[in-house]
PDB file of N, CA, C and O in Angstrom:
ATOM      1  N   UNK A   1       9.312  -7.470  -6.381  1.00  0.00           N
ATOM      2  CA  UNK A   1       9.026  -6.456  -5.375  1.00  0.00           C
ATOM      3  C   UNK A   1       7.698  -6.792  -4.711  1.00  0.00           C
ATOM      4  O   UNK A   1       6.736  -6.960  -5.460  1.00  0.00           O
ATOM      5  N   UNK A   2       7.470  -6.951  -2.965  1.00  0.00           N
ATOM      6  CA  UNK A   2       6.384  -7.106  -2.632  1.00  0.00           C
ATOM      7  C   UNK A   2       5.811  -5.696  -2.029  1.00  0.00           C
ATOM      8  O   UNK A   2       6.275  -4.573  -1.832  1.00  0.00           O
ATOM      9  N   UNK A   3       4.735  -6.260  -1.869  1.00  0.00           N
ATOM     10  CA  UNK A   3       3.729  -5.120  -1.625  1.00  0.00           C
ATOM     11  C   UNK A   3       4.412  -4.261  -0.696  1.00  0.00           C
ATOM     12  O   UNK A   3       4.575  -3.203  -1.303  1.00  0.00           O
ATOM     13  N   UNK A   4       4.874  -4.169   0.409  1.00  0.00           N
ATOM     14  CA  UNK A   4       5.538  -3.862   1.831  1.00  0.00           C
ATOM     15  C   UNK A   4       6.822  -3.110   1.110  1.00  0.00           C
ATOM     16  O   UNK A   4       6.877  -1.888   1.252  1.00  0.00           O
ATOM     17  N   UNK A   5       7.779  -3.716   0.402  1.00  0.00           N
ATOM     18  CA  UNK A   5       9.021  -2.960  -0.135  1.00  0.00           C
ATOM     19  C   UNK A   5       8.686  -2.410  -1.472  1.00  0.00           C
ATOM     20  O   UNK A   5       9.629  -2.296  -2.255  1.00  0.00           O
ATOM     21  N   UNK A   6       7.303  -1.988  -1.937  1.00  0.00           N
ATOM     22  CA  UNK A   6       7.034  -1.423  -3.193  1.00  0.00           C
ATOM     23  C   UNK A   6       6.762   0.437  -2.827  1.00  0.00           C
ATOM     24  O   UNK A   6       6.475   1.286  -3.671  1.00  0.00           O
ATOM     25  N   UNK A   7       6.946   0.646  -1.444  1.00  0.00           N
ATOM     26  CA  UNK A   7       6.982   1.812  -1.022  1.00  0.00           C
ATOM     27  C   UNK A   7       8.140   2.363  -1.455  1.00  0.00           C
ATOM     28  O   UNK A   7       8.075   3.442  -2.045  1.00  0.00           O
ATOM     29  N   UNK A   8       9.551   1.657  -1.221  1.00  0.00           N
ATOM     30  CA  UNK A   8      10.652   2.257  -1.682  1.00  0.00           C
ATOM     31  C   UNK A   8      10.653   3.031  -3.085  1.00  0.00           C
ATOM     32  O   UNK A   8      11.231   4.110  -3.216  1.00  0.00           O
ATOM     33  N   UNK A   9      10.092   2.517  -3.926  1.00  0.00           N
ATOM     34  CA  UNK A   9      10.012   3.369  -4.969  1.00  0.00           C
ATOM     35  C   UNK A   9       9.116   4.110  -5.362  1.00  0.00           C
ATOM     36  O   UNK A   9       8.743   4.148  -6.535  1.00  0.00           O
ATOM     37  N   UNK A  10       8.551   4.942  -4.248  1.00  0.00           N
ATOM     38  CA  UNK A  10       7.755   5.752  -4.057  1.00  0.00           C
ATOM     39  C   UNK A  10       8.684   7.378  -3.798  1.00  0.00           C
ATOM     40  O   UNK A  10       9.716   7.444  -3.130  1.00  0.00           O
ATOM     41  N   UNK A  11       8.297   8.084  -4.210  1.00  0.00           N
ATOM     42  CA  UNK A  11       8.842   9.647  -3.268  1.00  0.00           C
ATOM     43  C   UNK A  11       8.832   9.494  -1.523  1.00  0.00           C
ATOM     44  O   UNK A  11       9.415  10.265  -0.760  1.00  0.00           O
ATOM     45  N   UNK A  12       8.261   8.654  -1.240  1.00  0.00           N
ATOM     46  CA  UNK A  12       7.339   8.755   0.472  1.00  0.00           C
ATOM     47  C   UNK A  12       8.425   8.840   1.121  1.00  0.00           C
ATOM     48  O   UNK A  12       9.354   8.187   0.646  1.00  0.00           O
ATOM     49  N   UNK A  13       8.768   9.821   2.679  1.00  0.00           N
ATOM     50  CA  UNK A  13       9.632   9.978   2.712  1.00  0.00           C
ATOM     51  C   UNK A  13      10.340   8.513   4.110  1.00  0.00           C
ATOM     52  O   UNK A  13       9.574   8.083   4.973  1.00  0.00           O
ATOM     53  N   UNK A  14      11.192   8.230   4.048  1.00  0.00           N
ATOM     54  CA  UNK A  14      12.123   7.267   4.566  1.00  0.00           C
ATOM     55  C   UNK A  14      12.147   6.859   5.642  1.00  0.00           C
ATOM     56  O   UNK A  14      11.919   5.780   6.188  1.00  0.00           O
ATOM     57  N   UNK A  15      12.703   8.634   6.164  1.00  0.00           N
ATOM     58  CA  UNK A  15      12.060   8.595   8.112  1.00  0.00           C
ATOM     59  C   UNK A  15      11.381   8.458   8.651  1.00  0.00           C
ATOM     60  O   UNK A  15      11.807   8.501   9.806  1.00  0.00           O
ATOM     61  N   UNK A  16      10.293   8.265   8.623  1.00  0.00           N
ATOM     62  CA  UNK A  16       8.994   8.309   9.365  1.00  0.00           C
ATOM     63  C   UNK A  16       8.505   7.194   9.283  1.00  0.00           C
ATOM     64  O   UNK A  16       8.674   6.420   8.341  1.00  0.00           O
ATOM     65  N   UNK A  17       7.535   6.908  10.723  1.00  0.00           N
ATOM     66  CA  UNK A  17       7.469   5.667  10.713  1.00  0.00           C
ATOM     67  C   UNK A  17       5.763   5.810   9.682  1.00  0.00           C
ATOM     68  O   UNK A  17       5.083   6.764   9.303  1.00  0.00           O
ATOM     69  N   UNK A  18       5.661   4.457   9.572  1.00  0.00           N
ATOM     70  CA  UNK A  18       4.297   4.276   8.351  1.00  0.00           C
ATOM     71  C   UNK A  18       3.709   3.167   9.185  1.00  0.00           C
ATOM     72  O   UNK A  18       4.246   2.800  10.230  1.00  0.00           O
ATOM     73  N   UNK A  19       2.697   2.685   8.752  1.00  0.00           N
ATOM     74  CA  UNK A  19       1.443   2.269   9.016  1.00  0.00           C
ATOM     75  C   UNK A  19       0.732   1.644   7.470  1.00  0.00           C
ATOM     76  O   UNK A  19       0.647   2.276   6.417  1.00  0.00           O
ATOM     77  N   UNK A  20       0.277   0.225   7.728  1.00  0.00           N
ATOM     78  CA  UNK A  20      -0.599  -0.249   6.707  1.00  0.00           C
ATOM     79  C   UNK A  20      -1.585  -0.307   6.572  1.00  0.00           C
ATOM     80  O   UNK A  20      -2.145  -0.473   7.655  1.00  0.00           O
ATOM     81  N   UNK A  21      -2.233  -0.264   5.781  1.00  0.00           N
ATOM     82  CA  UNK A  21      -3.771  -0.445   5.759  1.00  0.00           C
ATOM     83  C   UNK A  21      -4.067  -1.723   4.641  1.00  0.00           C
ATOM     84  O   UNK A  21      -4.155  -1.520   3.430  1.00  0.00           O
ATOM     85  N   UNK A  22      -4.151  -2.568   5.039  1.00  0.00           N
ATOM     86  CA  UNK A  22      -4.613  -3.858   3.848  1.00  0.00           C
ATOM     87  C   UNK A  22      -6.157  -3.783   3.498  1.00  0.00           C
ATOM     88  O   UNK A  22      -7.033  -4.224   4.242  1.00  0.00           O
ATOM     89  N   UNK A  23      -6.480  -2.912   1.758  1.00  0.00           N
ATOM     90  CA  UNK A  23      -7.537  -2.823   2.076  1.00  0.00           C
ATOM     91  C   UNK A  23      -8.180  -4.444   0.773  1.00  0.00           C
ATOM     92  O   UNK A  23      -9.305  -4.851   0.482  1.00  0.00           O
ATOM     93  N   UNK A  24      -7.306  -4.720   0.514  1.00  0.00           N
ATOM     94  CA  UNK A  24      -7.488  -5.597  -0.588  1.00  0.00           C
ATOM     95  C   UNK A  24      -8.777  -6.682  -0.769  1.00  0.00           C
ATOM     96  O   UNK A  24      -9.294  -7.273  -1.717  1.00  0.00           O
ATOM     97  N   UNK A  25      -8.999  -6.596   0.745  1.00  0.00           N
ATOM     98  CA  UNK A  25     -10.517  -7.621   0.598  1.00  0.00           C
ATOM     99  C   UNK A  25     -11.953  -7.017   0.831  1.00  0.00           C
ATOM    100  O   UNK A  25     -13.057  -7.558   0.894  1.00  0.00           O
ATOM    101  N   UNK A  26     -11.576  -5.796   0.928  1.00  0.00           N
ATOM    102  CA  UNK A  26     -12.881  -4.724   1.583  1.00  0.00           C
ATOM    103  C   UNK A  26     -13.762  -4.084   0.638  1.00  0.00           C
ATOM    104  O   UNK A  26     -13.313  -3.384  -0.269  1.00  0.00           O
ATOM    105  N   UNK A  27     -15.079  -4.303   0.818  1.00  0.00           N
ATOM    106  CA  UNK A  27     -15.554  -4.184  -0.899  1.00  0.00           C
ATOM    107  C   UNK A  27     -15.856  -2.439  -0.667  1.00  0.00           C
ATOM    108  O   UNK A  27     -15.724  -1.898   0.431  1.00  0.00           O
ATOM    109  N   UNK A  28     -16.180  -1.884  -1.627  1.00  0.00           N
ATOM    110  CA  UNK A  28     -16.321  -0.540  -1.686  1.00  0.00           C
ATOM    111  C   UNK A  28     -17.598  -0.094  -0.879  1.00  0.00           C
ATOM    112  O   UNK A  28     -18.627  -0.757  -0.749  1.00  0.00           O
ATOM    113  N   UNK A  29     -17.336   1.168  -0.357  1.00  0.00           N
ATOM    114  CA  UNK A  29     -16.774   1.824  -0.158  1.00  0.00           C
ATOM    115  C   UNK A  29     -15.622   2.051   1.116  1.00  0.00           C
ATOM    116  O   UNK A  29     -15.157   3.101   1.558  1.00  0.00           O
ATOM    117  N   UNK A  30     -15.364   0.621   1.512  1.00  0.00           N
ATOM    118  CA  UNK A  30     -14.735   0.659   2.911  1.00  0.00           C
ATOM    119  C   UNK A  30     -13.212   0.948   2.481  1.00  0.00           C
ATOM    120  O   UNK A  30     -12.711   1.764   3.254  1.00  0.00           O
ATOM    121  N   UNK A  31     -12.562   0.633   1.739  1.00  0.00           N
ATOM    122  CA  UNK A  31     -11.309   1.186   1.748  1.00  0.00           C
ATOM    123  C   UNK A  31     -11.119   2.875   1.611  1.00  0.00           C
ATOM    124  O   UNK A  31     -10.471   3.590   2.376  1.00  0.00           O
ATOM    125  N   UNK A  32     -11.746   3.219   0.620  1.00  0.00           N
ATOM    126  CA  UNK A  32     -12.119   4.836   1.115  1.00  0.00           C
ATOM    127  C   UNK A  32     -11.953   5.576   2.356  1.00  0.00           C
ATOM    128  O   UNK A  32     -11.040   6.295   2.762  1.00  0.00           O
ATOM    129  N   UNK A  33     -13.161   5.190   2.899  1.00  0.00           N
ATOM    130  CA  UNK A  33     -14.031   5.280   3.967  1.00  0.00           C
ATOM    131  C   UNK A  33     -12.676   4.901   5.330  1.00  0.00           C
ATOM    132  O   UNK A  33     -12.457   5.771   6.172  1.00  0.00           O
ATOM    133  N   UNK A  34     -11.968   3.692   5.367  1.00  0.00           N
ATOM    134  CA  UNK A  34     -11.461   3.710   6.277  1.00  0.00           C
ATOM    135  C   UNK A  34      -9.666   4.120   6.125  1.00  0.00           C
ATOM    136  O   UNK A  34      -8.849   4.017   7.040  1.00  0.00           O
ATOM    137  N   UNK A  35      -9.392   4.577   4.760  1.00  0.00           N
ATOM    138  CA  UNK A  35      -7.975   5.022   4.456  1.00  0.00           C
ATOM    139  C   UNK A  35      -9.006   6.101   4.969  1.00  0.00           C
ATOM    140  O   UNK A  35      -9.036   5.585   6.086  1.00  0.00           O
ATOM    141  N   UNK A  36      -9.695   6.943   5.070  1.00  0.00           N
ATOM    142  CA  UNK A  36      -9.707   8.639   5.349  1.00  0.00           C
ATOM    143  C   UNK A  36      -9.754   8.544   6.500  1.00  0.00           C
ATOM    144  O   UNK A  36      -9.005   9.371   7.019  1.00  0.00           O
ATOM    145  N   UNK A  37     -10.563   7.591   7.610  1.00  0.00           N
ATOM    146  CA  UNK A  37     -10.540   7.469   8.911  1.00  0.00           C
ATOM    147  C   UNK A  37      -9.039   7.416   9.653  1.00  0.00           C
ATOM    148  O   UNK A  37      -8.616   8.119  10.570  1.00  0.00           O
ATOM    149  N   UNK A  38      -8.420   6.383   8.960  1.00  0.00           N
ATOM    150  CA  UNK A  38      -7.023   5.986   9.467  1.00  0.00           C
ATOM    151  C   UNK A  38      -6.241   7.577   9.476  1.00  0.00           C
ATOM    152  O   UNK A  38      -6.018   8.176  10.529  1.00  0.00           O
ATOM    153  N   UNK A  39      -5.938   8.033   8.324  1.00  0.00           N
ATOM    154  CA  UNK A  39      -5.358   9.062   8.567  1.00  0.00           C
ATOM    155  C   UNK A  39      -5.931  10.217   9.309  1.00  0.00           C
ATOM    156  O   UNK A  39      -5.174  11.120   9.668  1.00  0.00           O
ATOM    157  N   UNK A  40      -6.965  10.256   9.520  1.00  0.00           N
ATOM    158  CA  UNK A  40      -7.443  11.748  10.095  1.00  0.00           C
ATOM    159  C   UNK A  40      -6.853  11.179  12.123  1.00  0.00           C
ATOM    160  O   UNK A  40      -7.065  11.895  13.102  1.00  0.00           O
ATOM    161  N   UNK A  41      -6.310  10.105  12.161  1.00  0.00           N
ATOM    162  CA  UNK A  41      -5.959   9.560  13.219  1.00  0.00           C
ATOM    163  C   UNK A  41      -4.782   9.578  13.916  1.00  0.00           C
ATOM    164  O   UNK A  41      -4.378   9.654  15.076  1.00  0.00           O
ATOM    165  N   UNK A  42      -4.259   9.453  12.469  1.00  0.00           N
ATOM    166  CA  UNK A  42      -2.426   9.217  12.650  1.00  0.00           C
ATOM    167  C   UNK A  42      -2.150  10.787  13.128  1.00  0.00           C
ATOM    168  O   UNK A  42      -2.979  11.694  13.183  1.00  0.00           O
ATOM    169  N   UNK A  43      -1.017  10.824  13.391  1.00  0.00           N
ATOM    170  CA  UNK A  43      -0.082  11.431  13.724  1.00  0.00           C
ATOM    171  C   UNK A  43       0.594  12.186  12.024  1.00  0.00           C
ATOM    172  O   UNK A  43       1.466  11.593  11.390  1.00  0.00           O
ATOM    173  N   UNK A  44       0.002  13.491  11.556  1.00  0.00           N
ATOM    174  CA  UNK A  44       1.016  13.972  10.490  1.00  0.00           C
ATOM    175  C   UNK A  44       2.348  13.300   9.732  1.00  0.00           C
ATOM    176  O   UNK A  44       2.495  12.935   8.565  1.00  0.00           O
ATOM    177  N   UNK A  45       3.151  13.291  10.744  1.00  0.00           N
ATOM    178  CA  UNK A  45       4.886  13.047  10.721  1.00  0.00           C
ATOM    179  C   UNK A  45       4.551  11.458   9.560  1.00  0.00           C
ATOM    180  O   UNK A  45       5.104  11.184   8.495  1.00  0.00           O
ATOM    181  N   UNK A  46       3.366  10.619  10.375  1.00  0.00           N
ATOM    182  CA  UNK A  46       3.107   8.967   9.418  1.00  0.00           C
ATOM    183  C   UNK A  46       3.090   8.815   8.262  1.00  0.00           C
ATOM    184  O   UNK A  46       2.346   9.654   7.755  1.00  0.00           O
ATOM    185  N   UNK A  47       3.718   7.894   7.244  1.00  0.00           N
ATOM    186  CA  UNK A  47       3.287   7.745   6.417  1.00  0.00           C
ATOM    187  C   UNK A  47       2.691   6.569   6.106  1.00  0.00           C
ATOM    188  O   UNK A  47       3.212   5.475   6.321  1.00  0.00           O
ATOM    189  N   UNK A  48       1.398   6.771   5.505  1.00  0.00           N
ATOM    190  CA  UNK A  48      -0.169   5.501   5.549  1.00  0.00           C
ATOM    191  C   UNK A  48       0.322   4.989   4.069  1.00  0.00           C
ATOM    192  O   UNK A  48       0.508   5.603   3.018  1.00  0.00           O
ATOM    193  N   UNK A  49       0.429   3.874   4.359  1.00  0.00           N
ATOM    194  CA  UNK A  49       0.439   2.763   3.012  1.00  0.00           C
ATOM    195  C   UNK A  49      -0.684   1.868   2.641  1.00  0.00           C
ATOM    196  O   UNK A  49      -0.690   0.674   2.940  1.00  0.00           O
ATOM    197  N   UNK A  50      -1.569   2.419   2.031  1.00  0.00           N
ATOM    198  CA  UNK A  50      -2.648   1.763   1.791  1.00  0.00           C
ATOM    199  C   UNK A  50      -2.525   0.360   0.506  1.00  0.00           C
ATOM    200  O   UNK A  50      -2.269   0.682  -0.654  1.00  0.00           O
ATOM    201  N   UNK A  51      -2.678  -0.749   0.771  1.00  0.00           N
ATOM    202  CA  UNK A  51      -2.679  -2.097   0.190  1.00  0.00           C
ATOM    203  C   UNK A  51      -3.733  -2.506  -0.589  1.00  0.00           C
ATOM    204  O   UNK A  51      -4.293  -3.445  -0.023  1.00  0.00           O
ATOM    205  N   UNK A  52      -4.461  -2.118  -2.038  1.00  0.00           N
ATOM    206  CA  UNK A  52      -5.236  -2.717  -2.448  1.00  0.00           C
ATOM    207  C   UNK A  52      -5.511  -3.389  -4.162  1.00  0.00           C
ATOM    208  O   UNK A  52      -4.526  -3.323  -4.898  1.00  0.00           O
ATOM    209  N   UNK A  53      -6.636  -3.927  -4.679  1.00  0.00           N
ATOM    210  CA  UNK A  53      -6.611  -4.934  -5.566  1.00  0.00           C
ATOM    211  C   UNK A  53      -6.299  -3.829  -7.143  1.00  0.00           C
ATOM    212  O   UNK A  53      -5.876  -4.080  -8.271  1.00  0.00           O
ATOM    213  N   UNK A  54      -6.783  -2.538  -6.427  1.00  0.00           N
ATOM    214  CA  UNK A  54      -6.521  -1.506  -7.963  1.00  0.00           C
ATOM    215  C   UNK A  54      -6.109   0.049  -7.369  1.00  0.00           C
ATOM    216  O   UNK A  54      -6.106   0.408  -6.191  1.00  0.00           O
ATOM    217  N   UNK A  55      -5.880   0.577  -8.177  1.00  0.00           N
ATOM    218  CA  UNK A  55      -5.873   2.044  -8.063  1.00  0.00           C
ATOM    219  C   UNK A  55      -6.811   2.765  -7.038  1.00  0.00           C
ATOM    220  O   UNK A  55      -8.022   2.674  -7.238  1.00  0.00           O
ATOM    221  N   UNK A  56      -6.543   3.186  -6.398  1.00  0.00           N
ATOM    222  CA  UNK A  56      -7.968   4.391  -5.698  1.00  0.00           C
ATOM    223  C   UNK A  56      -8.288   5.336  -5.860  1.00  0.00           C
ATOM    224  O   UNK A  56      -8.249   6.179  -4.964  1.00  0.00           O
ATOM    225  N   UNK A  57      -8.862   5.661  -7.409  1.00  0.00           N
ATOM    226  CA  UNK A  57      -9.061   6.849  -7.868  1.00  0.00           C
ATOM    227  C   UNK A  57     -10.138   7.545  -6.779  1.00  0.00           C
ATOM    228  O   UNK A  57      -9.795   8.711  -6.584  1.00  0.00           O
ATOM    229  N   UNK A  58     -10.811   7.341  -6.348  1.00  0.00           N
ATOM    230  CA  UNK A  58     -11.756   7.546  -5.873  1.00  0.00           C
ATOM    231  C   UNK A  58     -11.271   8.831  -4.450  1.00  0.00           C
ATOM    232  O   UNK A  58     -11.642   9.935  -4.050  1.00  0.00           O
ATOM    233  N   UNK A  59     -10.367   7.915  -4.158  1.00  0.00           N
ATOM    234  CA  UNK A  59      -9.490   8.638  -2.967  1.00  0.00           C
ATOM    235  C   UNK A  59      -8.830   9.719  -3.195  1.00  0.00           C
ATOM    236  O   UNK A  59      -8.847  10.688  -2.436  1.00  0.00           O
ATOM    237  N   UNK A  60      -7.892   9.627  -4.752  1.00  0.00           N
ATOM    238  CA  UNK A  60      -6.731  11.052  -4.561  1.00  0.00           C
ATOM    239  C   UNK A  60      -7.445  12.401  -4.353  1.00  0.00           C
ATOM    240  O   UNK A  60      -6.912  13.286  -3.684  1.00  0.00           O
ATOM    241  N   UNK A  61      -8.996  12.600  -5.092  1.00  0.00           N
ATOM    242  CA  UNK A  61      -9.552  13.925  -4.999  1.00  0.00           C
ATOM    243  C   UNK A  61      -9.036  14.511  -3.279  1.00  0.00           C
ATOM    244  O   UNK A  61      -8.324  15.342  -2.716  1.00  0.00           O
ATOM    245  N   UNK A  62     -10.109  13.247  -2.985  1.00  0.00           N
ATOM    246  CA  UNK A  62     -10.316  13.527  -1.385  1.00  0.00           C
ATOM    247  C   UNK A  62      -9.132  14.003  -0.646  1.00  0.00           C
ATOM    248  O   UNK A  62      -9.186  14.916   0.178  1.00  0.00           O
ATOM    249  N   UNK A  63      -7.869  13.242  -1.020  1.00  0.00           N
ATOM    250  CA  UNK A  63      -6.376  13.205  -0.593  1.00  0.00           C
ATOM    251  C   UNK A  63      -5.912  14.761  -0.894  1.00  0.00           C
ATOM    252  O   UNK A  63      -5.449  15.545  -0.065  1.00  0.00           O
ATOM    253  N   UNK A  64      -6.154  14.999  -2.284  1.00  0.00           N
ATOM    254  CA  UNK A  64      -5.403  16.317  -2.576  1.00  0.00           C
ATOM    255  C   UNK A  64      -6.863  17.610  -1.652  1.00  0.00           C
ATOM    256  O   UNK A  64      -6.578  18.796  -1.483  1.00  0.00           O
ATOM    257  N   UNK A  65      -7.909  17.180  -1.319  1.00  0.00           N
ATOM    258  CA  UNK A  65      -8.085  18.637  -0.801  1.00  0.00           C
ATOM    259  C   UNK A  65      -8.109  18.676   0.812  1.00  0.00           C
ATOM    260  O   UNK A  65      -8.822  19.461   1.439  1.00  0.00           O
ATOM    261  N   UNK A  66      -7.245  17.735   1.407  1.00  0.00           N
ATOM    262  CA  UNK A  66      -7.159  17.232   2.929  1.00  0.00           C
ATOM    263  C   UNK A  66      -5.347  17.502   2.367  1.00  0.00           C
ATOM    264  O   UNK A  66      -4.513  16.858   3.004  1.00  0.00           O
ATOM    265  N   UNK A  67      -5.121  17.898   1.874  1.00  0.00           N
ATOM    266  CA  UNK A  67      -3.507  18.195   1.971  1.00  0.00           C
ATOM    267  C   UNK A  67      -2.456  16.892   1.456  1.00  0.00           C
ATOM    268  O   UNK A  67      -1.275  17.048   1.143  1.00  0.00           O
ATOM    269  N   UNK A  68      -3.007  15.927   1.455  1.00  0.00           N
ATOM    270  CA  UNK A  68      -1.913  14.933   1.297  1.00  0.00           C
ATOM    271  C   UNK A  68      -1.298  14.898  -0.308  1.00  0.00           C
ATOM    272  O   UNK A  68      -1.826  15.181  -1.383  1.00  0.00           O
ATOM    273  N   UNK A  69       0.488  14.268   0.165  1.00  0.00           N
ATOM    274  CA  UNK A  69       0.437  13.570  -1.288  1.00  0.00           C
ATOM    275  C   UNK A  69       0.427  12.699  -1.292  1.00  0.00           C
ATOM    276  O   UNK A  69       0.355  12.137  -0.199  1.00  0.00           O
ATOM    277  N   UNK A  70       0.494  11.871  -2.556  1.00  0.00           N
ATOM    278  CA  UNK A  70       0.292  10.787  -2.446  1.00  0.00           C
ATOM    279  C   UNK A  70       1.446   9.517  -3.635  1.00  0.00           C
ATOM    280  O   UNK A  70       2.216  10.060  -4.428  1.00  0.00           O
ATOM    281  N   UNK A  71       1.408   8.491  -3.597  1.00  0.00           N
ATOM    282  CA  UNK A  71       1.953   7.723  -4.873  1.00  0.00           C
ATOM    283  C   UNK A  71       1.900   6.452  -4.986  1.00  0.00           C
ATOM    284  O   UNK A  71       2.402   5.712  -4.139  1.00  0.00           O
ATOM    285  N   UNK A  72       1.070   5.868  -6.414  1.00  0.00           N
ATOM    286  CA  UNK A  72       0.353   4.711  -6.647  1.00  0.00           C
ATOM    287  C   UNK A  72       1.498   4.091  -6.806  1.00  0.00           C
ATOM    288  O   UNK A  72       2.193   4.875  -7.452  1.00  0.00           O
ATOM    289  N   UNK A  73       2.169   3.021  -6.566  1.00  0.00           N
ATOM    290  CA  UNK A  73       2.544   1.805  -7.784  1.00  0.00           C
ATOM    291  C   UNK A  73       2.048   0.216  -7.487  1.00  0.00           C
ATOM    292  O   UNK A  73       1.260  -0.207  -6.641  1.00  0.00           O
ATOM    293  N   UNK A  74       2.669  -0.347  -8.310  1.00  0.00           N
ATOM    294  CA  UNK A  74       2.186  -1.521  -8.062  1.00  0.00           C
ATOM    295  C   UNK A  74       3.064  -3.055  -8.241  1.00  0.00           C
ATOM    296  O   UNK A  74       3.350  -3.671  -9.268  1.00  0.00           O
ATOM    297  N   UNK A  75       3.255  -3.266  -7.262  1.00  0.00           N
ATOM    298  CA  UNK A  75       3.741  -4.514  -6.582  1.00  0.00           C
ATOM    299  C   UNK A  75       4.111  -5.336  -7.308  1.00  0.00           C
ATOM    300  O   UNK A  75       3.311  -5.092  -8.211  1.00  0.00           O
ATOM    301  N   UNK A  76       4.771  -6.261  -7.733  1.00  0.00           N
ATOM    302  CA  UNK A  76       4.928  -7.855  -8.210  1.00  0.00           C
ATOM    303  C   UNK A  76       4.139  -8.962  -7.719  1.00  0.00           C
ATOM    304  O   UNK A  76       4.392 -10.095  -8.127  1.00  0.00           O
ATOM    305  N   UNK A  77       2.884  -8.686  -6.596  1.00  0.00           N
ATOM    306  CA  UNK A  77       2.047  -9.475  -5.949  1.00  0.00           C
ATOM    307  C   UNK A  77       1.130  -9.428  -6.414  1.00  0.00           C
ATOM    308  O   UNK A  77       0.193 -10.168  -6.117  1.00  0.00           O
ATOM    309  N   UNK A  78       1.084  -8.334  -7.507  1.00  0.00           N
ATOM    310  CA  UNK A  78      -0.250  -7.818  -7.637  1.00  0.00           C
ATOM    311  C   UNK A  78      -1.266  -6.846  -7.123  1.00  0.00           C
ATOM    312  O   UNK A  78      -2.355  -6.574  -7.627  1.00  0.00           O
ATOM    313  N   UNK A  79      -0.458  -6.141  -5.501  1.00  0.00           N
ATOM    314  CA  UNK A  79      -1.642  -5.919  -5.183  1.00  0.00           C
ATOM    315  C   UNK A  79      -1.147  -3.848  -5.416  1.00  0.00           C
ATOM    316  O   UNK A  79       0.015  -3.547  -5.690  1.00  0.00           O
ATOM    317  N   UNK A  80      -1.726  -3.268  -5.323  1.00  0.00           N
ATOM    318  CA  UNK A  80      -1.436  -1.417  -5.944  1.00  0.00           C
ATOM    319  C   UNK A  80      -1.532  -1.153  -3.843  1.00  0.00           C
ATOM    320  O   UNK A  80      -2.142  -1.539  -2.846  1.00  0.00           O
ATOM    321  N   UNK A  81      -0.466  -0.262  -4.283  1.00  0.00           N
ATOM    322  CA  UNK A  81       0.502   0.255  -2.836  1.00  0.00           C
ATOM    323  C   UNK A  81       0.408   1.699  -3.088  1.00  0.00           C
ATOM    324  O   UNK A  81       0.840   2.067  -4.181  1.00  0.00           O
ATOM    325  N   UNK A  82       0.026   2.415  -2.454  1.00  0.00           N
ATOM    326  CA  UNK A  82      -0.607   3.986  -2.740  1.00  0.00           C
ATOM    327  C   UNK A  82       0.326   4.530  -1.037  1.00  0.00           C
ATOM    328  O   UNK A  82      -0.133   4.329   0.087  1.00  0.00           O
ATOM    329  N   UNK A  83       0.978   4.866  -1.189  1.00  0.00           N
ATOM    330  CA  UNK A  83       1.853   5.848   0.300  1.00  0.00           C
ATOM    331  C   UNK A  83       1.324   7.149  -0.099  1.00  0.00           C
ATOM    332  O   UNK A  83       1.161   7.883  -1.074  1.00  0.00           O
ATOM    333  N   UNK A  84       1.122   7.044   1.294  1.00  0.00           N
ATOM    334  CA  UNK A  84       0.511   8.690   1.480  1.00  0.00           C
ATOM    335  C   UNK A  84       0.605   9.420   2.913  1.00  0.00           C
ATOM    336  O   UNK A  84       0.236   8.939   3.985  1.00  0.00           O
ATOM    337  N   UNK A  85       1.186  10.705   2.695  1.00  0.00           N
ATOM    338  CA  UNK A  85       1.980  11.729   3.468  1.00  0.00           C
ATOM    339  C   UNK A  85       1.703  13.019   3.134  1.00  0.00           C
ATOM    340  O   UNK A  85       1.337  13.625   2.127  1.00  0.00           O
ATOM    341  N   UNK A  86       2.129  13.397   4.860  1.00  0.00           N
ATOM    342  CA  UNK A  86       1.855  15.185   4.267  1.00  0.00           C
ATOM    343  C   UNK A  86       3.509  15.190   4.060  1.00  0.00           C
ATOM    344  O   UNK A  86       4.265  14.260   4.340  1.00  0.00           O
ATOM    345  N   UNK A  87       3.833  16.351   3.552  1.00  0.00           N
ATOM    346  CA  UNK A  87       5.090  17.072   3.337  1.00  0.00           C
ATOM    347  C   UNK A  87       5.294  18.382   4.489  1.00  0.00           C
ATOM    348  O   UNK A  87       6.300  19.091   4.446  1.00  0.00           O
TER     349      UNK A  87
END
């Protein structure tokens, strides 16, 4: 499973179009920093697939009190695929 089709086994929902964010080379705090930018951008209906080297704990707080959900897994590439949507 690569990074890109590791969404499928996510809850995230199907219809909607999504958007990537590759944050895998961006040292901290920029993946944060620019997964919260990206979405405060998009369009609701989007779902943001953020691409990086681990988990983003750092992010779900932020995620759950801006409304989103969210869901980690992780790839056969290695790299952790976090989709995230409102409902």
């Amino acid at each position: 499973m690569e990074a890109t089709t590791a969404v499928s086994e996510t809850d995230a929902p199907t219809d909607r179009p999504t958007e990537t964010l590759d944050a895998r080379d961006l040292p901290p705090p920029r993946p944060l920093k620019d997964t919260l930018e990206r979405l405060a951008a998009l369009d609701d209906g989007t779902v943001l697939v953020q691409l990086n080297d681990r988990a983003p704990q750092h992010l779900y707080p932020k995620l759950e009190d801006r409304g989103y959900v969210y869901e980690t897994v992780e790839a056969d590439d290695g790299a952790v695929v976090t989709a995230i949507w409102r409902e």
